[in-house]
C-alpha positions in Angstrom: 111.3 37.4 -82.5 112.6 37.5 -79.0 110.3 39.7 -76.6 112.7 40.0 -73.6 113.7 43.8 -75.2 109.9 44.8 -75.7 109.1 48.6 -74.6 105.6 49.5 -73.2 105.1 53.6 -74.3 102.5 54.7 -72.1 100.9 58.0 -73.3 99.0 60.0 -70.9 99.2 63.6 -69.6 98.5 62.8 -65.8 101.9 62.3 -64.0 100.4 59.6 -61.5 99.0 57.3 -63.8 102.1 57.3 -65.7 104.0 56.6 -62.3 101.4 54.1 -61.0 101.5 52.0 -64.5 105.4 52.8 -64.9 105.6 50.8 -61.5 103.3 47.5 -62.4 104.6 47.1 -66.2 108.1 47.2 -64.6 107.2 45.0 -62.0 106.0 42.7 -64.1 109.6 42.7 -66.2 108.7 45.1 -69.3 111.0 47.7 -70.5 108.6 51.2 -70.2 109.1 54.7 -71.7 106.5 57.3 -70.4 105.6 60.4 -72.2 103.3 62.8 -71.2 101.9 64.1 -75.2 101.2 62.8 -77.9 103.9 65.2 -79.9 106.8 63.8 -77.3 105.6 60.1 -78.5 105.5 61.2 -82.1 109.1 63.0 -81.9 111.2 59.9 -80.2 113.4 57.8 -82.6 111.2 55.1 -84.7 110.9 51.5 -83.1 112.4 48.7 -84.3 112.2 46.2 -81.8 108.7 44.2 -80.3 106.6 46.9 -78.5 103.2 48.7 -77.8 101.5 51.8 -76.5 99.5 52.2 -73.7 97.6 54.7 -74.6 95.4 58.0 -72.4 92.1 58.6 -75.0 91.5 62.2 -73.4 94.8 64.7 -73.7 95.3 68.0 -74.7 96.4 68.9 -77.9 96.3 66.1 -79.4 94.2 63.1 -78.5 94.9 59.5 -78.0 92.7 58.7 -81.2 94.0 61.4 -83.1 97.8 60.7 -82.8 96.8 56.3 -83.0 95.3 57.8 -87.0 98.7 59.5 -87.4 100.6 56.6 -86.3 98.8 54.6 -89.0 99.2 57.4 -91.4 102.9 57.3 -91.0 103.5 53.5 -90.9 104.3 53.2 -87.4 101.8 49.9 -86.7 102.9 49.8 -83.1 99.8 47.9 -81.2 97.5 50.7 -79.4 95.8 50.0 -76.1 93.6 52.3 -75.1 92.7 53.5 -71.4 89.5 55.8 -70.3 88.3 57.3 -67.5 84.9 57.8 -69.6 82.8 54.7 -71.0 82.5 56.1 -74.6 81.1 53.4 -76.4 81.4 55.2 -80.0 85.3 55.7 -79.5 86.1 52.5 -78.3 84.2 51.1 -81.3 85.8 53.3 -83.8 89.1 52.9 -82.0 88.7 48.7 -82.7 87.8 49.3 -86.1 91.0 51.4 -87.0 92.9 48.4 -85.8 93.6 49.1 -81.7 94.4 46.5 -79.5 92.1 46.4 -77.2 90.4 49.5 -75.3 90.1 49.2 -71.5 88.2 51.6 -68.9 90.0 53.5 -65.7 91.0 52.1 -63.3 92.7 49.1 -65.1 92.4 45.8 -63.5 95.8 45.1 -63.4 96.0 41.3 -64.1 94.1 42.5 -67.5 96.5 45.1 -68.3 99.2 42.9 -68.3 97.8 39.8 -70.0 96.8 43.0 -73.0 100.3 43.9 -73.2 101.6 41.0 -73.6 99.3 39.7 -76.3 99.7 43.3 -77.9 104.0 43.2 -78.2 103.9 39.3 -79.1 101.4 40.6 -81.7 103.7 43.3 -82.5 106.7 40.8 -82.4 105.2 38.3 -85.2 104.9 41.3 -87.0 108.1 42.1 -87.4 109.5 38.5 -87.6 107.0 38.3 -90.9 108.6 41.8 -92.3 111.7 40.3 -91.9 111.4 37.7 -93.5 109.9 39.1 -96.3 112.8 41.8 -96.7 114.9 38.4 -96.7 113.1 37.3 -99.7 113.2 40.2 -101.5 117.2 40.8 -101.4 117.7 37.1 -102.3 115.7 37.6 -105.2 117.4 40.9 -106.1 120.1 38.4 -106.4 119.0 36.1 -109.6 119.8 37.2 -112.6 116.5 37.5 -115.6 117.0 34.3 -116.7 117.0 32.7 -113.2 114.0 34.4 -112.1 112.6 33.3 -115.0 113.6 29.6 -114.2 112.3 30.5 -110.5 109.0 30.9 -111.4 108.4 28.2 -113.6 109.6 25.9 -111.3 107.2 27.4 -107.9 104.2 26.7 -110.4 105.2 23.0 -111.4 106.9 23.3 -114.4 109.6 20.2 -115.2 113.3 20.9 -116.2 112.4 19.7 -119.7 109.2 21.7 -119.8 111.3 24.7 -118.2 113.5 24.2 -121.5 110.8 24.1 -123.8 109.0 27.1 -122.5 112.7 29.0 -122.9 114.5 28.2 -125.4 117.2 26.6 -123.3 118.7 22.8 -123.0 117.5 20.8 -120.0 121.2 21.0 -118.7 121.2 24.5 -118.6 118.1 24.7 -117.0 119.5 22.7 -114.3 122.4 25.0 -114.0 120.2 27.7 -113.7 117.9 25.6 -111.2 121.0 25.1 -108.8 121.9 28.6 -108.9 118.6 29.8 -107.7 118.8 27.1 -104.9 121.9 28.7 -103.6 121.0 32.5 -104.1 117.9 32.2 -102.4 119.4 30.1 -99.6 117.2 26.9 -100.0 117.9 23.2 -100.5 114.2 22.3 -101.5 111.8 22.7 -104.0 109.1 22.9 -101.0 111.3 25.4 -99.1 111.8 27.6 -102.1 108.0 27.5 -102.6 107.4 28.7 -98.8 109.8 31.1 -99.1 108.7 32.6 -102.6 104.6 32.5 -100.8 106.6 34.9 -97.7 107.2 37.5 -100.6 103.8 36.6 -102.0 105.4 35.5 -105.0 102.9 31.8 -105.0 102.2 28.7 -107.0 98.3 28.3 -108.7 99.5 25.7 -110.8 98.2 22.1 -110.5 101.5 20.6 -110.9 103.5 22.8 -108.3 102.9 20.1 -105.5 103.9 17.3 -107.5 107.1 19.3 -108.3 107.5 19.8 -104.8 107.6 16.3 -103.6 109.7 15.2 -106.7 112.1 17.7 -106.8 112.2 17.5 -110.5 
């Protein structure tokens, strides 16, 4: 997923370091919103495109620790990176362990802010790519009908046409119909690529036969 639209949020209730980061993240070509509360960062519109928040630990109201827990609480797994004027050792460590993206002490050395960002929002980025390819999967598959599905799965975990028949109570030609139909819904021309594609959705062969199947095609 392209990163060229990414947004850097930056979080913090003191108006010049939001004006003094504002300046280098533009600089540096990133798109940057800054909000001076948590609550204004919690009522914007939801994100859908690469991004991540630079975020002030200390605020009022509502710290940066306590709105990153809300964030996750709510689904909203937009990379955190913390900034401190105060060496707290405990809430950086806590803040790693709930899942932020790096924690980093005031003043920010610059040329380590930005190389964070950017690992942070093409973090973010392969995030979404991966959630949009599984919400690909999951409306092709909405697609098959029972039977197909059924003819899906036996063929990710190895299973021949003829075994595929057996197992349902259908003739080997049908089967194939059935086979060539699930190619097309699913948007695949591959036994391989229909097995990728199923493991996106974590839909996976565990059968010993599956790779053979794969490379045969039958």
């Amino acid at each position: 997923m392209n990163t060229d639209e990414a947004t850097v949020f930056v979080v913090d209730d003191d108006a010049s370091v939001r004006r003094s980061l504002a300046r280098l993240l533009r600089a540096a070509g990133w798109n940057v919103e800054t909000l001076s509360t948590a609550r204004e960062f919690l009522q914007r519109a939801s994100v859908s495109e690469p991004a991540c928040v630079v975020l002030d630990v200390r605020m009022p109201e509502m710290s940066g620790p306590e709105l990153h827990s809300q964030m996750r609480e709510s689904g909203l797994s937009l990379p955190v990176i913390f900034l401190t004027a105060y060496g707290d050792v405990p809430t950086s460590v806590e803040a790693m362990k709930r899942g932020a993206a790096d924690f980093l002490l005031k003043p920010v050395d610059a040329a380590v802010l930005l190389q964070t960002v950017t690992r942070a929002v093409e973090s973010h980025a392969a995030e979404l790519s991966q959630r949009k390819g599984r919400q690909h999967v999951a409306a092709c598959l909405a697609r098959l009908t029972t039977r197909e599905r059924q003819v899906l799965d036996a063929v990710i975990r190895g299973r021949r046409n003829k075994q595929i028949a057996a197992d349902l109570g259908i003739s080997e030609k049908t089967v194939k119909v059935h086979r060539g139909r699930v190619m097309d819904k699913m948007e695949v021309r591959s036994v391989a690529q229909l097995v990728r594609l199923c493991e996106t959705a974590g839909i996976g062969s565990d059968s010993p036969g599956a790779r053979h199947s794969m490379l045969s095609g039958r």
